[in-house]
C-alpha positions as CSV (number, residue, x, y, z in Angstrom):
1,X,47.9,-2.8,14.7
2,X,51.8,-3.4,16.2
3,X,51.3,-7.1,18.0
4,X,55.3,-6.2,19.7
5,X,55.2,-6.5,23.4
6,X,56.3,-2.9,24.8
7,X,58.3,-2.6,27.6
8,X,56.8,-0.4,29.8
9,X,60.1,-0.4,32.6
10,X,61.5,-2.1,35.2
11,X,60.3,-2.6,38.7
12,X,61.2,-4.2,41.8
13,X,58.6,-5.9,43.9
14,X,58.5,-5.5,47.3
15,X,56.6,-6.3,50.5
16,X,53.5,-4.9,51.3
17,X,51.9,-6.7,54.9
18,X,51.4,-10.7,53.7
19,X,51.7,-9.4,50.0
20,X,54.4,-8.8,47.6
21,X,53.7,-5.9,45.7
22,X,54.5,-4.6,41.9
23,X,53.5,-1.1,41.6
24,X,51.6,-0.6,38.5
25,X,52.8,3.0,36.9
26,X,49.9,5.5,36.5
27,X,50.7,6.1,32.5
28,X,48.6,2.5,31.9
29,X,45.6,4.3,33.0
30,X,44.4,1.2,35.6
31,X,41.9,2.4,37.7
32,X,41.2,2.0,41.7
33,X,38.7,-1.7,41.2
34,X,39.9,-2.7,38.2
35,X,39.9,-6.2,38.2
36,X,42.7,-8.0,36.1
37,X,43.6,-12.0,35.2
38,X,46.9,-13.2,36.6
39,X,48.2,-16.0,34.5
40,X,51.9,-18.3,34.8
41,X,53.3,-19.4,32.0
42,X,54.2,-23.6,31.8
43,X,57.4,-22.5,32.4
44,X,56.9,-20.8,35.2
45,X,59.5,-17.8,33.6
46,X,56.6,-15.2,32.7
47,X,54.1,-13.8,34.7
48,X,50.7,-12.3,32.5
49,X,48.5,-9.7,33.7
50,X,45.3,-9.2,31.8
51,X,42.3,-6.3,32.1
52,X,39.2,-8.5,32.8
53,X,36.3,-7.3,30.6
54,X,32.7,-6.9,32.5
55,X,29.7,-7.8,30.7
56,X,28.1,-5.7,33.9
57,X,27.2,-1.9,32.6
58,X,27.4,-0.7,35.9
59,X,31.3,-1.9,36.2
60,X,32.6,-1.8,32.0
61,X,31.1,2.1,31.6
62,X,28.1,1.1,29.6
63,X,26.0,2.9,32.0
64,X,28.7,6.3,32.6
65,X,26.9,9.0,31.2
66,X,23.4,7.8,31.9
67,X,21.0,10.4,33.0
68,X,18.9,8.9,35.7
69,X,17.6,12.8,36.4
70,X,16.2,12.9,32.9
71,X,14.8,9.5,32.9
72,X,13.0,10.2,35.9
73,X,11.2,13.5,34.4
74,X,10.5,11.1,31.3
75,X,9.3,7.9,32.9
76,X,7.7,9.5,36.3
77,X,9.4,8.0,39.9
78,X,7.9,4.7,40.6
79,X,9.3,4.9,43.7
80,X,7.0,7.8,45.0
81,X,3.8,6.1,43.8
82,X,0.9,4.6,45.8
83,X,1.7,1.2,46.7
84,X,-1.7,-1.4,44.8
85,X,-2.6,-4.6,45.9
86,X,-1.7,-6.8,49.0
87,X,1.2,-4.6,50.4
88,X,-1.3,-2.5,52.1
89,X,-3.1,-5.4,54.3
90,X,-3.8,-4.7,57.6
91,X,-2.7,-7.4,60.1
């Protein structure tokens, strides 16, 4: 594996309401939610973004291709059942 920074280009930042802004260029395949890790150097002179990994499934794409329809023909619907025990107490 090449461990070379690339450089990707050059961009300006600019002001976007209270924020300033640095577009992030659609080729690095960042996605709308993505959350990332904004780090200074000690010297202040380099800025680090970092992809933050999600140990949630529904969030890092553990959980993409599930088949909920499928597990529901398997497993039955829960949901749809008849409700046991002290739920159904008249008041």
């Amino acid at each position: 594996m090449d461990t070379k920074d690339r450089v990707i280009g050059e961009y300006k930042a600019r002001k976007v309401g209270n924020a300033t802004v640095i577009t992030i260029p659609s080729s690095l395949d960042v996605k709308v939610g993505e959350k990332f890790l904004l780090k200074v150097s000690a010297t202040g002179d380099q800025i680090i973004l970092e992809r933050e990994k999600s140990s949630n499934p529904w969030e890092n794409g553990q959980f993409a291709d599930f088949d909920f329809r499928q597990d529901i023909a398997e497993v039955g619907n829960y949901a749809n059942g008849k409700d046991i025990g002290k739920e159904n107490v008249e008041w």
